[in-house]
C-alpha positions as CSV (number, residue, x, y, z in Angstrom):
1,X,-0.3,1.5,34.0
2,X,0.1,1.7,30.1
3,X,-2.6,2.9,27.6
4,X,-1.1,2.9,24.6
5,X,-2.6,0.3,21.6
6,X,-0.9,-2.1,20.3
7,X,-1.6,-1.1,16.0
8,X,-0.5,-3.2,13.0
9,X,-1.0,-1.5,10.1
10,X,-0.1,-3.1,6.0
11,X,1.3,-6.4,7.6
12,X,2.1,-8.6,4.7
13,X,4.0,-12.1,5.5
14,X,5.2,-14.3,2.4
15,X,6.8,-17.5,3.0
16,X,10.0,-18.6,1.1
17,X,7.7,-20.8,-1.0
18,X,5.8,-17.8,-2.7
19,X,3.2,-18.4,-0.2
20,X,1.1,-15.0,1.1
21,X,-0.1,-15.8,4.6
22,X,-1.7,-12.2,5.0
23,X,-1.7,-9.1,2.5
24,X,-2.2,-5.6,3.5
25,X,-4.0,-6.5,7.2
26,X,-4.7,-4.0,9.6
27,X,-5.6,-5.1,13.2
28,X,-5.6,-3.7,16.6
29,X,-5.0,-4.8,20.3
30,X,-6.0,-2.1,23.0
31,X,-5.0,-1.3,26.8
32,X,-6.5,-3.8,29.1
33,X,-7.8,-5.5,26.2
34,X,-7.6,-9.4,25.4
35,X,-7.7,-10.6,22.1
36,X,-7.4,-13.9,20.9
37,X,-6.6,-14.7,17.0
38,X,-8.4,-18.3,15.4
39,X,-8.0,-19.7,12.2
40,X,-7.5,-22.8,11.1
41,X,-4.5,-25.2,11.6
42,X,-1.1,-24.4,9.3
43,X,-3.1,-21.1,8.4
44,X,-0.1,-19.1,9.3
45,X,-1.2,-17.9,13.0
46,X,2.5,-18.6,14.6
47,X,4.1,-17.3,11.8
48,X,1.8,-14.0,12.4
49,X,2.7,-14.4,16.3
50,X,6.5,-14.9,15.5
51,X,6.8,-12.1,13.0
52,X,4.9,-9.6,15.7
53,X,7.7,-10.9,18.4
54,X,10.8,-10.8,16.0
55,X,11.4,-14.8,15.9
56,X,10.8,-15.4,12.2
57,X,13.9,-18.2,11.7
58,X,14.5,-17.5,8.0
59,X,17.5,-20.8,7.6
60,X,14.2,-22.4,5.8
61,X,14.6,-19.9,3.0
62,X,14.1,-15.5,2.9
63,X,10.9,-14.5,4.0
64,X,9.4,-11.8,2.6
65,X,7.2,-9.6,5.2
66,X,6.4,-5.8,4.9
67,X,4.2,-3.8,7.4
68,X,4.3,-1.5,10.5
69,X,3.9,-1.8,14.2
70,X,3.6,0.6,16.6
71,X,2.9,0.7,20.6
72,X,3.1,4.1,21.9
73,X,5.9,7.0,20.7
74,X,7.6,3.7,19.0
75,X,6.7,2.6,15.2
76,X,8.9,-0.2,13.9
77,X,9.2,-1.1,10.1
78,X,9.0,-5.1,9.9
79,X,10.5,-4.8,6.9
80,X,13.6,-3.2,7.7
81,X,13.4,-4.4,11.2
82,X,12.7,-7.2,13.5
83,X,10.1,-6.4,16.7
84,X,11.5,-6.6,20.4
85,X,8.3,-4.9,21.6
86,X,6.5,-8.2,21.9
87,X,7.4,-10.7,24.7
88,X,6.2,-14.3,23.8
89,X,5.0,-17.6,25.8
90,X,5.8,-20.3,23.8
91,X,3.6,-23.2,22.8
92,X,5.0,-25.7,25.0
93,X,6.3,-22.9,27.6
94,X,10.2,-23.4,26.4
95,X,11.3,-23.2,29.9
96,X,14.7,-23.9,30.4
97,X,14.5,-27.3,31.7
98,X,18.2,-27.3,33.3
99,X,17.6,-24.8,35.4
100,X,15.3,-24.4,38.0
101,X,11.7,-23.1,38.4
102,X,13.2,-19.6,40.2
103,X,16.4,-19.4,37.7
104,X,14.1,-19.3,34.7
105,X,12.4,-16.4,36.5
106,X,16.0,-14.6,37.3
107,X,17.6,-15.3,34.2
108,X,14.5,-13.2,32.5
109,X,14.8,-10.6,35.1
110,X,18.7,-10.3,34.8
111,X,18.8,-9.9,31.1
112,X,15.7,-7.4,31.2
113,X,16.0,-4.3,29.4
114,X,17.1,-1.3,32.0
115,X,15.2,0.9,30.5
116,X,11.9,-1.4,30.7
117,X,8.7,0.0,32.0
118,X,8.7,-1.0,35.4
119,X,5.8,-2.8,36.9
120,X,4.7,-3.8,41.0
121,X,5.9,-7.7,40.7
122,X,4.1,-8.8,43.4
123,X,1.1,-9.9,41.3
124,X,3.6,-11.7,39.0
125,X,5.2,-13.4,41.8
126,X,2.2,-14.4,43.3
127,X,1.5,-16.3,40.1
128,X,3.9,-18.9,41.3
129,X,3.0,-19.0,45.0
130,X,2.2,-22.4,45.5
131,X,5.6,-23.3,44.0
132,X,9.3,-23.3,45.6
133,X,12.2,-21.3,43.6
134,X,14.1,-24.6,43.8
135,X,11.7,-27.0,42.4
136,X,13.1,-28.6,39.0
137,X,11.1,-28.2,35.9
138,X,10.1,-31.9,35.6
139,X,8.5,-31.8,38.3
140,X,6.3,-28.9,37.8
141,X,2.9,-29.9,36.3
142,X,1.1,-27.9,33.3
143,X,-0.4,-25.1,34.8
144,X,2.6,-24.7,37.3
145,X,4.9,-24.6,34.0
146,X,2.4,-22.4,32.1
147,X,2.5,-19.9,34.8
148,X,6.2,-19.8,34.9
149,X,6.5,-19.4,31.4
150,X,4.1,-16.3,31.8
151,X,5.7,-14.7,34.8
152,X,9.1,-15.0,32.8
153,X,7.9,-13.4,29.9
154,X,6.4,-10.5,31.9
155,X,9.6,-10.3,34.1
156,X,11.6,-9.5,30.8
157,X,10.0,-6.0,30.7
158,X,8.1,-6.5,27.0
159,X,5.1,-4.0,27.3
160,X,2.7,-6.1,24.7
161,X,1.9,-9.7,26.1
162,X,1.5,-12.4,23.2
163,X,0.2,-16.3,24.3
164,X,0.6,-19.2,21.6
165,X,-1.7,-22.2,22.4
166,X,-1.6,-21.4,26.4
167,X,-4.2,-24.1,27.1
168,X,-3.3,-26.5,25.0
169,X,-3.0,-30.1,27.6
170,X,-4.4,-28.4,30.2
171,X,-7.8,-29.6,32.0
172,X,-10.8,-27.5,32.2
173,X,-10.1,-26.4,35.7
174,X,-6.8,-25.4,35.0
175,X,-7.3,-23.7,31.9
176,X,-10.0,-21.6,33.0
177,X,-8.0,-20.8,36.5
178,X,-4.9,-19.6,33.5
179,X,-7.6,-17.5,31.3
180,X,-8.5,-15.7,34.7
181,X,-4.8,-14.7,35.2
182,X,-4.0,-14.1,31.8
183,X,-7.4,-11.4,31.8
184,X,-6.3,-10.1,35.6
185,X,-2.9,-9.3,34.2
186,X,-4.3,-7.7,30.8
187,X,-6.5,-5.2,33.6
188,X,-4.0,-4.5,36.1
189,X,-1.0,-3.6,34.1
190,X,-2.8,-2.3,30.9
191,X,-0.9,-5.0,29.3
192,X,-2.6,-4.9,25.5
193,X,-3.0,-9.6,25.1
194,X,-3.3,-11.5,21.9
195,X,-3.9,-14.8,22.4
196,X,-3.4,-17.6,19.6
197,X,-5.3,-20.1,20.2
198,X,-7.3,-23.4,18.7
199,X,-9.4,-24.3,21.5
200,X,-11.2,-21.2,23.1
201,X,-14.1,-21.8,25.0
202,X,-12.2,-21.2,27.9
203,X,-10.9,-17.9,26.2
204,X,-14.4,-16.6,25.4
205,X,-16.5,-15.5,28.8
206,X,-12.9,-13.2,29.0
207,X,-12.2,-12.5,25.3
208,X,-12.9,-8.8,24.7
209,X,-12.3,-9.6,20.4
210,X,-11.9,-12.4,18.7
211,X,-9.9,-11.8,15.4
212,X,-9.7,-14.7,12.7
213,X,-7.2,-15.8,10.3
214,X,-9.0,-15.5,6.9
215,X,-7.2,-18.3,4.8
216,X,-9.2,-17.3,1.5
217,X,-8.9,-13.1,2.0
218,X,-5.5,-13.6,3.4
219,X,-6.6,-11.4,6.2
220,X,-7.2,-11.4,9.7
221,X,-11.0,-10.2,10.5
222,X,-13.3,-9.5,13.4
223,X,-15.9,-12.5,14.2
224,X,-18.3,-12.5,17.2
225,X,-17.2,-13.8,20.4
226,X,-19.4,-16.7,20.9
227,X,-19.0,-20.1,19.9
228,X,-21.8,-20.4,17.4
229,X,-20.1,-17.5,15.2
230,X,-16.6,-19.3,15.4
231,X,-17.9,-22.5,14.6
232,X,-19.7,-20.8,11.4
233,X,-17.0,-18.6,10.0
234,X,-14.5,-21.5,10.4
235,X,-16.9,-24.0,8.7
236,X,-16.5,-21.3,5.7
237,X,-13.0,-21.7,5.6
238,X,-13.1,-25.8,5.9
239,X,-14.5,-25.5,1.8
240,X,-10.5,-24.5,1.6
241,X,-15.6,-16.0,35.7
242,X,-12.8,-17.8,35.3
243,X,-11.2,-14.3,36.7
244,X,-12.6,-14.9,40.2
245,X,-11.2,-18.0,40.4
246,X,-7.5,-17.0,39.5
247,X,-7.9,-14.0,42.2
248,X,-8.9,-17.4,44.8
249,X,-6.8,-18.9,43.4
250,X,-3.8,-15.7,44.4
251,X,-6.0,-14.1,47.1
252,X,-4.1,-15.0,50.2
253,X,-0.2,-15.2,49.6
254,X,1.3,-18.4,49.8
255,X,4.2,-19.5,51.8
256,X,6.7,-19.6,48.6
257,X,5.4,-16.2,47.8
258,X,8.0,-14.4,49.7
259,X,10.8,-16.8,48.2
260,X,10.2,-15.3,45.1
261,X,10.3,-11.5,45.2
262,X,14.3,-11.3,45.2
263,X,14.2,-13.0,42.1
264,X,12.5,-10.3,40.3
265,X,15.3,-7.7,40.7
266,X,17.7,-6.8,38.1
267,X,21.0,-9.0,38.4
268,X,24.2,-9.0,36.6
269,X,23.5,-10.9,33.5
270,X,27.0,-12.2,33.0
271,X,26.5,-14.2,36.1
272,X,24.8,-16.8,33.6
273,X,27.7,-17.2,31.7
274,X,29.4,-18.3,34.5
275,X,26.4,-20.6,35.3
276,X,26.6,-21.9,32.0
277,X,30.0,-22.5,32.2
278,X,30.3,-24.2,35.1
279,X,27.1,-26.6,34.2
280,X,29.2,-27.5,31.1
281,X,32.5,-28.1,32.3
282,X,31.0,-30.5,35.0
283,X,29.5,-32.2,32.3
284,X,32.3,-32.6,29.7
285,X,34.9,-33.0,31.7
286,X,34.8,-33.0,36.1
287,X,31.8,-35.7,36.6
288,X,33.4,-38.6,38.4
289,X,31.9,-40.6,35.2
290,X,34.4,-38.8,32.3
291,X,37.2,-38.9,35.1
292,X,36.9,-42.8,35.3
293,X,36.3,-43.2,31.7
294,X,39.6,-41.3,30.5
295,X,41.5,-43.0,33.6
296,X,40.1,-46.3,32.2
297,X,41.2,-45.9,28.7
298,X,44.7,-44.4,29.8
299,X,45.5,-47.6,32.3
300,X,44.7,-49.7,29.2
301,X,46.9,-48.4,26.9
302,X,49.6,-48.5,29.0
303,X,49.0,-51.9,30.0
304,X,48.7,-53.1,26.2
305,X,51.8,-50.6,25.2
306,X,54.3,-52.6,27.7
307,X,52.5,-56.4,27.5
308,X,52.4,-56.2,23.8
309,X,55.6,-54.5,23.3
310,X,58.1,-56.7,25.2
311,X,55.5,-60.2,25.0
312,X,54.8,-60.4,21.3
313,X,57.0,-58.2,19.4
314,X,59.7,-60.4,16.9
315,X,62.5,-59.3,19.0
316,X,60.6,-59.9,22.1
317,X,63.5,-61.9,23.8
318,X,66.2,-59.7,23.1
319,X,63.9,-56.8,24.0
320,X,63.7,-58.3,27.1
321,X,67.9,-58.7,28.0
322,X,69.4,-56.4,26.2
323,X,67.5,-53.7,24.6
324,X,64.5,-53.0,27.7
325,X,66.2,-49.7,28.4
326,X,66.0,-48.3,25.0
327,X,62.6,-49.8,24.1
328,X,61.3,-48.5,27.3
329,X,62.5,-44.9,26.6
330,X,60.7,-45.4,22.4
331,X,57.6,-46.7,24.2
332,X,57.5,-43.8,26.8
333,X,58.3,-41.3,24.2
334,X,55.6,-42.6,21.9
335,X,53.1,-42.8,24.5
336,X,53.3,-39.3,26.3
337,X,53.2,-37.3,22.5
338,X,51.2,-39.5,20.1
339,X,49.4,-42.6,21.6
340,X,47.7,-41.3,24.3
341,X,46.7,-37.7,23.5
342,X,45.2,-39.9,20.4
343,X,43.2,-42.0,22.2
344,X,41.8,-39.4,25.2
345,X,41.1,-37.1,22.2
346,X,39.0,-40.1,20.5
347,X,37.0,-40.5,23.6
348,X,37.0,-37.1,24.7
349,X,35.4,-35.8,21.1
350,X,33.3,-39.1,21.1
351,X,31.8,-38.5,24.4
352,X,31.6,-35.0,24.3
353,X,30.3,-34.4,20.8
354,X,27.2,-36.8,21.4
355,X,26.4,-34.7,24.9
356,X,27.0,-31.6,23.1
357,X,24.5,-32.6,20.0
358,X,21.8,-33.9,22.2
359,X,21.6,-30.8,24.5
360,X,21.7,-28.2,21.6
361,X,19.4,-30.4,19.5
362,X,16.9,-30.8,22.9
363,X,17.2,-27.1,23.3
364,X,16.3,-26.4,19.5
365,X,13.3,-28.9,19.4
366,X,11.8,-27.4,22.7
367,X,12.4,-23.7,21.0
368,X,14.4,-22.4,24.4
369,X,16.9,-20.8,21.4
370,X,13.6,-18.4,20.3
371,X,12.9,-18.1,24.0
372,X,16.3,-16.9,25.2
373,X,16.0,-14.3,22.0
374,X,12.7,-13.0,23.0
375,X,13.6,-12.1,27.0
376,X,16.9,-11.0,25.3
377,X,19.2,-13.7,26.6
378,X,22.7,-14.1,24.2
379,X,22.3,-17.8,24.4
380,X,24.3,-18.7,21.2
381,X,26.9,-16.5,23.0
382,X,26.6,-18.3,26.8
383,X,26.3,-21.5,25.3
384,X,28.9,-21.4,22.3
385,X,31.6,-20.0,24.3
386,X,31.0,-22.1,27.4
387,X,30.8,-25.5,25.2
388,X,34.4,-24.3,23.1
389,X,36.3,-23.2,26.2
390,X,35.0,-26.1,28.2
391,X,35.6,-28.8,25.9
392,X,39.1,-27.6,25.4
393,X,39.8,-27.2,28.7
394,X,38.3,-31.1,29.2
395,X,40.3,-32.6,26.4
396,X,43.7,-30.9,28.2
397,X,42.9,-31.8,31.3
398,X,41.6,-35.6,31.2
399,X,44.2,-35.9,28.4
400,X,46.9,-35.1,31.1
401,X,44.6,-37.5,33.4
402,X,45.2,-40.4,30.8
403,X,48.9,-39.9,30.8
404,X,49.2,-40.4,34.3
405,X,47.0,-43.5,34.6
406,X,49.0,-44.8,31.4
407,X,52.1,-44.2,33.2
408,X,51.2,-45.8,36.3
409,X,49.8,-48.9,34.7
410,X,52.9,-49.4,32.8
411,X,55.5,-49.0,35.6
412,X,53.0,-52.1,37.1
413,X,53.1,-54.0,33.8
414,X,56.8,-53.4,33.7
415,X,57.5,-54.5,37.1
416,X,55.9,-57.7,36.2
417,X,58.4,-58.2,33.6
418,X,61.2,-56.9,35.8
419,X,60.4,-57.0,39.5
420,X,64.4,-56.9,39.9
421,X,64.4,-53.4,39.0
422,X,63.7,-50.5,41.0
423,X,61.0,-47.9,40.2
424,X,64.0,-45.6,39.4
425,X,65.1,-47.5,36.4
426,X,62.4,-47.4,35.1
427,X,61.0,-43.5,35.5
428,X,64.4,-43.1,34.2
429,X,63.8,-44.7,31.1
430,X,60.3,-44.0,30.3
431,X,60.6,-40.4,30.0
432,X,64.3,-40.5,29.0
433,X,63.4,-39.3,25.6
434,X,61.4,-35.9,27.0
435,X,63.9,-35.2,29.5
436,X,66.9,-35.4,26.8
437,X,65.1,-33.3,24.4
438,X,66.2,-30.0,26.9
439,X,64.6,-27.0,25.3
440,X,63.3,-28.8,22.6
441,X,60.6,-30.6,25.0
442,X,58.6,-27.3,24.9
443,X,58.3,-28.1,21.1
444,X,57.0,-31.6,21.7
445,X,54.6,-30.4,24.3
446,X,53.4,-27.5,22.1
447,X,52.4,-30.3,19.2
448,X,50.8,-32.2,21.7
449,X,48.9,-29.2,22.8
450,X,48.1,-28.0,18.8
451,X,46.7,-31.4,18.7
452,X,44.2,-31.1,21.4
453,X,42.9,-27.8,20.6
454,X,42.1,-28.8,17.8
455,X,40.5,-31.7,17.6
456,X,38.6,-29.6,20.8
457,X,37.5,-27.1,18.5
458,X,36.8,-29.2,15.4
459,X,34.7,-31.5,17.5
460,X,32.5,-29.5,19.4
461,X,32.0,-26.8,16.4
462,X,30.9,-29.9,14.6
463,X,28.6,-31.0,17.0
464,X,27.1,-27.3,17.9
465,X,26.6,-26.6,13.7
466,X,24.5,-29.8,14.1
467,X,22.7,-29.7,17.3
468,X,21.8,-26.4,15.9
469,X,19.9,-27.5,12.5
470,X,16.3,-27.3,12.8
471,X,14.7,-30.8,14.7
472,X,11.2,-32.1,14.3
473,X,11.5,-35.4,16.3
474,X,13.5,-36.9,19.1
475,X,14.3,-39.2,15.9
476,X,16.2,-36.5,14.0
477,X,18.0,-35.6,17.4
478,X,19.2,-39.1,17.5
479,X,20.5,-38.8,14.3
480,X,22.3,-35.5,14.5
481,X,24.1,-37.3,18.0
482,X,25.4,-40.6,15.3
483,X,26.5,-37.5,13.1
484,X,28.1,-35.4,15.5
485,X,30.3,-38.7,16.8
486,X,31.4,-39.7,13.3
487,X,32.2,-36.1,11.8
488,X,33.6,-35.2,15.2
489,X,36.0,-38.7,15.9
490,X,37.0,-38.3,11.5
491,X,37.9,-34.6,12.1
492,X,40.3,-35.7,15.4
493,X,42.0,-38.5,13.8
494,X,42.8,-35.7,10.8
495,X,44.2,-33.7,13.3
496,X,46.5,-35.6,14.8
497,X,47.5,-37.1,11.6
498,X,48.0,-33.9,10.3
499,X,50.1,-32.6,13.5
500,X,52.1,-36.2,13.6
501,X,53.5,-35.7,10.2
502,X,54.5,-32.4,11.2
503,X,56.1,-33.2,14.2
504,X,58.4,-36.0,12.7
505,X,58.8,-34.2,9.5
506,X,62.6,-34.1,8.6
């Protein structure tokens, strides 16, 4: 059990506008002690919260923050340095809503520190006794996902405990039952708890401080834990047993209580690479959906690339008699290196580039980025990597899918034209051109894979650099997914132009 004190000492946060949100404040959180910072809304309290856990996102300009913490033998200069002493629950809870309820809890506990202070986790676990390992997040309801988000947090090893908004759309009963746990944890593991919060009367009864965000002294100061003092040292700023219950609520454990206690141990963390990997190359490319799609597309053009050829070309009739051998090998040739990798990389990059956008842009609006960098998760690294090596991998693949569903479809096309000759004449034909090339078909197929790569590459880096920006709305994520396809489908048909000119370049 820790008793070290959590000190700040000289913090001093500017915004990129020239804005000072504190200057010079000095503020402590002791062992077993629960503190919970007010102030008033856009007053700078998450900025405090994400400077404290090492989250400050500085793409909206260079913030300019000076100051020291220090927990223990360790003193960090948040100046020179960013914090990893501070482990965060998000407002919101940033749970990770493709994986399940007990993979958000292993994914913590796999990527925790090895030197972290190690802790009993049976009182963490038994946070999350009345729900099962398996259940999906969408189906957990506020407290269940606010308790997750807590027992994740705490998995991840970070000896200071830091809350933003826990209560905010929960009901009384629930967020008095979340208060008690929050205050049982802060005594049992001598976890030092600061609490940002707008609504606290649920906080109070358990508060052992209450600090406040002083807007006109740029300060954070002490006010009296009751209501009556809040109300009147906020109303100066507007001119500018609850712990019984979680211990009823934990006394007896439940039936998913022993379901959970594997989770808690330490697991190869590269394991979630491989999790990510897979997750993404079922999306983008092996769902029976994308398989049907590029199959779809493939059949057609090789229907329209024989119909169209022989039924409405100028020489059509002659085409027909005398020349069907020839133009079937020029069709074939055409087909296999240009005209379909073209088109399976147009819907591939299409496709793939709108699913891509949305996820990253759904992952950046619920802040899970921030919340894999606080439990110390490389997601840019899991996700990046998976999304570029999957989405290449797709585009080869289903392009090699589309060339045999064109092929197919235009052998039955032909054989409508000809139905007095054999398959053989015609197999013959088609890939004459390939076949004849000897060594030089390596070269063909090497353009063909140049092309795919990419347009892969360019695609999905377009859509990642913009499902990456910074979202406000589901509104600006539906915009970034119209960008992604446009840049995405304008950089592929570059590419293959670029590559075609090259390849028939004498």
């Amino acid at each position: 059990m820790s008793g070290h004190v959590l000190s700040i000492s000289g913090l001093t946060i500017t915004t990129p506008n020239g804005v000072d949100l504190v200057r010079d404040t000095h503020f402590e959180v002791g062992a077993h002690e629960l503190v919970v910072i007010i102030g008033p809304s856009g007053s700078g309290k998450t900025s405090i919260i994400n400077t404290l856990c090492g989250l400050i996102d500085e793409r909206d300009g260079e913030w300019k923050i000076a100051g020291r913490l220090s927990y223990g033998e360790r003193e960090i200069d948040l100046s020179e340095s960013r914090s990893d002493m501070c482990g965060l629950v998000f407002q919101g809870n940033a749970l990770f809503d493709d994986l399940s309820a007990g993979e958000n809890v292993k994914i913590a506990a796999d990527h925790a520190p090895r030197d972290a202070q190690v802790y009993d986790a049976t009182p963490i676990m038994s946070l999350l006794s009345d729900i099962r390992p398996e259940q999906p997040i969408a189906s957990c309801s506020g407290g269940q996902k606010q308790r997750i988000a807590i027992a994740r947090t705490l998995i991840a090893g970070h000896p200071i405990l830091i809350l933003d908004e826990p209560n905010s759309g929960l009901d009384i009963i629930s967020s008095r039952r979340l208060a008690g746990i929050i205050k049982d944890i802060c005594v049992q593991r001598g976890t030092p708890v600061l609490i940002a919060a707008h609504h606290v009367d649920d906080l109070l009864p358990l508060a052992d401080r209450v600090l406040m965000l002083d807007t006109r002294a740029r300060t954070v100061r002490p006010v009296a834990p009751d209501m009556a003092s809040i109300e009147r040292a906020m109303r100066g700023l507007d001119s500018e047993g609850e712990s019984a219950l979680a211990a009823a609520e934990r006394g007896a454990p439940a039936p998913q209580s022993e379901a959970w206690q594997g989770l808690a141990r330490r697991g190869h963390p590269w394991r979630w690479f491989a999790r990510y990997f897979a997750e993404y190359f079922w999306v983008l490319c092996a769902s029976p959906f994308m398989l049907a799609y590029l199959g779809l597309g493939g059949a057609i053009l090789g229907f329209v690339s024989i119909w169209f050829g022989f039924n409405y070309h100028a020489f059509g009739g002659y085409l027909k008699s005398i020349l069907h051998d020839e133009t079937l090998a020029g069709i074939g040739f055409v087909q296999t290196t240009i005209s379909v990798p073209l088109i399976a990389s147009i819907l591939v990059v299409a496709r793939n580039s709108a699913v891509i956008c949305a996820d990253l842009g759904n992952r950046t609006l619920s802040a899970q980025l921030p919340a894999m960098r606080n439990l110390a998760i490389p997601g840019l690294r899991y996700l990046v990597v998976s999304i570029l090596i999957a989405n290449t991998l797709s585009l080869a693949l289903l392009t090699v899918a589309a060339l045999a569903t064109a092929s197919w479809s235009a052998l039955q096309t032909w054989q409508i034209f000809f139905p007095d000759q054999p398959p053989e004449f015609w197999q013959e034909n088609y890939f004459r051109r390939l076949i004849e090339a000897g060594p030089a078909l390596y070269v063909q197929l090497g353009w063909v894979f140049a092309k795919i790569v990419l347009s892969s590459v360019l695609g999905s880096g377009a859509a990642i650099l913009i499902g990456l920006r910074p979202k406000l709305s589901v509104v600006s994520i539906n915009n970034a997914i119209a960008k992604a396809i446009v840049i995405g489908v304008s950089l592929t048909l570059l590419s293959h132009a670029f590559f075609a000119i090259l390849q028939f370049w004498r």
